[in-house]
PALUM-216456 format. One record per residue: x, y, z of N, C-alpha, C, CB in turn; residue in three letters. Coordinates in steps of 0.05 Angstrom, whole numbers, plus 5000, padded with zeros to 4 digits. Glycine has a CB too. Layout:
BEGIN
XYZXYZXYZXYZALA;...
% end
This chain:
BEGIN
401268036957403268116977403067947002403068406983UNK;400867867009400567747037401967387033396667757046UNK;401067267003401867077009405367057014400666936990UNK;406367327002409467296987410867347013410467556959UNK;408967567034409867567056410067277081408367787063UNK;407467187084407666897100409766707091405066727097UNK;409266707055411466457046414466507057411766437009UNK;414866747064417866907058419166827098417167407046UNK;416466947112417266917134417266637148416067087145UNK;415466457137414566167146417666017136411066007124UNK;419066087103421365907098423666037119422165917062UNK;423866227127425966327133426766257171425466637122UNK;423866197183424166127208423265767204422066347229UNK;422965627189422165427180419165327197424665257181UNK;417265507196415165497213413165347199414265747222UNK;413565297169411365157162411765217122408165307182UNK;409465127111409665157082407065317071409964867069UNK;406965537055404265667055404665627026403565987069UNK;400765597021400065696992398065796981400365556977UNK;397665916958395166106954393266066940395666306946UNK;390666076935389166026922389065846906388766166916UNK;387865656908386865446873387565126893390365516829UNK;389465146913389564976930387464856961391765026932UNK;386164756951384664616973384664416995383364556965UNK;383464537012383764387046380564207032383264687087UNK;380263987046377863827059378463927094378163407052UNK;376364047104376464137133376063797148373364417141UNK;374563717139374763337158373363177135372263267198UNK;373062887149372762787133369462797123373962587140UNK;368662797093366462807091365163107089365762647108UNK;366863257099366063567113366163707082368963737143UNK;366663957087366964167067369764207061365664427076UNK;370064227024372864387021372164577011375264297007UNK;374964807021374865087022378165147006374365217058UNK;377565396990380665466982380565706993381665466950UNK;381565727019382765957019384866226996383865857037UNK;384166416999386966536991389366496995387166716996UNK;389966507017393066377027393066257051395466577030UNK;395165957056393665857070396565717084391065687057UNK;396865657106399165557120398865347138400165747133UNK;400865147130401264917144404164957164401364647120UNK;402964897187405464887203407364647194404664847234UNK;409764687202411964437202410964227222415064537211UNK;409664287240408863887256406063887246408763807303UNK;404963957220402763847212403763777181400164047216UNK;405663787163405463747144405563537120406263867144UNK;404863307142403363047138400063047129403762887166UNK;398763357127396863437115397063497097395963547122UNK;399063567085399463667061400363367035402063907069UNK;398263407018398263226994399263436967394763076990UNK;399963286945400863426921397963586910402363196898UNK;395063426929393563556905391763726932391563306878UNK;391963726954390263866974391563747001386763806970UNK;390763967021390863917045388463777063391564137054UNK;389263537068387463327084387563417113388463007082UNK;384663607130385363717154384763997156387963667159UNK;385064077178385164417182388164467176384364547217UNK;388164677165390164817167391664967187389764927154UNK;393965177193393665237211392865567216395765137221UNK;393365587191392165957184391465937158394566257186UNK;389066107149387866237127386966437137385966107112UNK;386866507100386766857101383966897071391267037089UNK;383367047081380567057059381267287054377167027069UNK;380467357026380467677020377467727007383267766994UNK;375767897017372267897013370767966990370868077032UNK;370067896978369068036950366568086949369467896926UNK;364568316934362868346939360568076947362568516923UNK;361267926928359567586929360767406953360267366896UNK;362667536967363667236985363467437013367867056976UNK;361267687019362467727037361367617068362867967033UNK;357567347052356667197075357866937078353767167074UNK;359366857060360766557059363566697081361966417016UNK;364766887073367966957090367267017114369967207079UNK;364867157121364067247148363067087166362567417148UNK;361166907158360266807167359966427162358866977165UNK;360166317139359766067144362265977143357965937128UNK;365166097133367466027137369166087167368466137114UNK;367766317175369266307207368066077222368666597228UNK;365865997219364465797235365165537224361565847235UNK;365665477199366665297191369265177203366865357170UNK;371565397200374265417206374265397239375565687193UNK;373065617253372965477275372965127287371165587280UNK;370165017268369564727272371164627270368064597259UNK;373464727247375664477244377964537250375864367220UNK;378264757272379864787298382264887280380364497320UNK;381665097260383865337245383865527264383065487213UNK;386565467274387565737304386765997295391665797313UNK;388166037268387666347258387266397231390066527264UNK;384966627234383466577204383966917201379266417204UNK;384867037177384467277169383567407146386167357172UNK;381267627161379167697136380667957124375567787147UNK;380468007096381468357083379368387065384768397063UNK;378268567072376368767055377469017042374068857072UNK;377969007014379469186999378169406987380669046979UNK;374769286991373969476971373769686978371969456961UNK;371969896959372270146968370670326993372170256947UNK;372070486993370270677024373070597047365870447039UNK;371270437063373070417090373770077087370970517125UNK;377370067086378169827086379369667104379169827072UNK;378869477112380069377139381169067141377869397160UNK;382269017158383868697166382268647187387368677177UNK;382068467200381468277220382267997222379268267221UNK;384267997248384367647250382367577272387667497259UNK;382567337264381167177287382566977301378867047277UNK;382566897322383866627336382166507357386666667350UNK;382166277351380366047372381666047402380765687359UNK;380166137412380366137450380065807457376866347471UNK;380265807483380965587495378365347483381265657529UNK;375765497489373365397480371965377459372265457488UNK;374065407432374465357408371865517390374665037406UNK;371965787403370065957394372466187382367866047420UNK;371966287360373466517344373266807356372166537314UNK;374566867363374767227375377567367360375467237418UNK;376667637354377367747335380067867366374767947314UNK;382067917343384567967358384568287355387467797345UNK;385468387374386368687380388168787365387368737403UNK;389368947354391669047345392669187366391469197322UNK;395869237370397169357387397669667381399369217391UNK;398569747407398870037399399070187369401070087409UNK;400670027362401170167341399770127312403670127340UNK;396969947315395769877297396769607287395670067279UNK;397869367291399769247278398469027284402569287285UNK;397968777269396468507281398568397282394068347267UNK;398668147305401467987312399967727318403468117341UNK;400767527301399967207288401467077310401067107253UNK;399866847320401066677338402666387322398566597359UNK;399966387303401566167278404066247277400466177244UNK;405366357270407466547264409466667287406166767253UNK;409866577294411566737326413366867316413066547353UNK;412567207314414367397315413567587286417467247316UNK;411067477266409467557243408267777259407567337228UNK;407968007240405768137242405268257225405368267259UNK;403268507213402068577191401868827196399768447185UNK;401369107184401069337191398869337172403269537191UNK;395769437182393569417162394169647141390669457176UNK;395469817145396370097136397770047104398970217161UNK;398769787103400169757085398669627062402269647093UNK;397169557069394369347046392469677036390969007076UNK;392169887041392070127030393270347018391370177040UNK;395470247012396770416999397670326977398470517011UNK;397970526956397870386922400070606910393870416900UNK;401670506900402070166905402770096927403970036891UNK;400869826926403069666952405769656960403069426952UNK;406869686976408869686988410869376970407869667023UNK;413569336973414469076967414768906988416769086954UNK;414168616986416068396999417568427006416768226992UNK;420268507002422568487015423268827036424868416988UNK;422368987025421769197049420469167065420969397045UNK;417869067065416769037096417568707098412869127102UNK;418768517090419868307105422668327119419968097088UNK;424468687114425668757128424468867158426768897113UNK;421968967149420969087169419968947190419369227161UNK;417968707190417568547203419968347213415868467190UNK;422168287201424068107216427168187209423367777206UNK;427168477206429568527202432468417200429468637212UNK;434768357215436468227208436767977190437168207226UNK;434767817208434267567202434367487174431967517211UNK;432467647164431167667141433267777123428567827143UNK;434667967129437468087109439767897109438968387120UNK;440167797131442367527132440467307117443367407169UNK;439267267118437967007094438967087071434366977089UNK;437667267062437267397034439267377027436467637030UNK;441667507033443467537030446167297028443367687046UNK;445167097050446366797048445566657021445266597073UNK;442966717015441766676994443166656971440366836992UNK;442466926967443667116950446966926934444467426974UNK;448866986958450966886955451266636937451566866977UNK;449066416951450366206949449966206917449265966968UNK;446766286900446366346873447766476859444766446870UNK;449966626879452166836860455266806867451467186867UNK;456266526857458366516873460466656858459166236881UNK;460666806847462167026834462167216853461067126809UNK;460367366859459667566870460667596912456367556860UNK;459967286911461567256945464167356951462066966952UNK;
% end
């Protein structure tokens, strides 16, 4: 759901191109590659983007933690990602008990601090101007769909696409 959500909102404001797992960044040269879960290239970086990996930081990843990844996601990949100056990195821990989100974003001094949620519980992505996430919704089963909370998050917008969409695939139906 998270990637279907970024891909959905990134094509629709043309903010960049995301993709999920099995695709790999090299963080610099010589350095470490990492595959994120889902992973987003802005539109004035996507001269990083190769057919077979992204050469560079990215501009957001998202890790989802598994019992085996949860000292590599916590710890040597925020510090990693930091190094190679990834604005915003987000962790989801699904398993069971108590489940949670956390982003992170690089301050001026290119150190990672975990972002606040707003009133209403809701994380709001700078990659992304105008994205946000309700952690509320990564706990409930079933998950919620793509296109309901990509109403929810960018409402009109997002229904006038769809819908332009829509059309142009159904020219009967126009």
């Amino acid at each position: 759901m998270l990637y279907s959500l970024i891909a959905r909102f990134a094509t629709l404001f043309d903010l960049g191109r995301a993709m999920f797992a099995g695709f790999h960044m090299r963080l610099w040269e010589g350095g470490p590659a990492r595959e994120p879960d889902v992973l987003l290239v802005a539109t004035a970086h996507l001269e990083r983007w190769t057919r077979a990996r992204v050469l560079g930081a990215v501009d957001f990843a998202a890790e989802v933690i598994s019992p085996e990844s949860v000292t590599r996601d916590l710890v040597d990949k925020l510090r990693e990602y930091a190094l190679a100056g990834i604005p915003e990195y987000l962790l989801i821990d699904p398993g069971p008990g108590e489940r949670w989100m956390r982003l992170y974003r690089l301050d001026a001094g290119g150190t990672s601090q975990e972002v606040e949620p707003d009133e209403q519980g809701r994380i709001h992505f700078e990659t992304l101007p105008g994205f946000w996430l309700d952690p509320r919704w990564f706990q409930q089963r079933p998950l919620p769909g793509a296109e309901e909370l990509m109403l929810e998050i960018a409402g009109d917008a997002y229904w006038d696409w769809f819908i332009a969409k829509w059309s142009r695939s159904n020219p009967v139906m126009s």
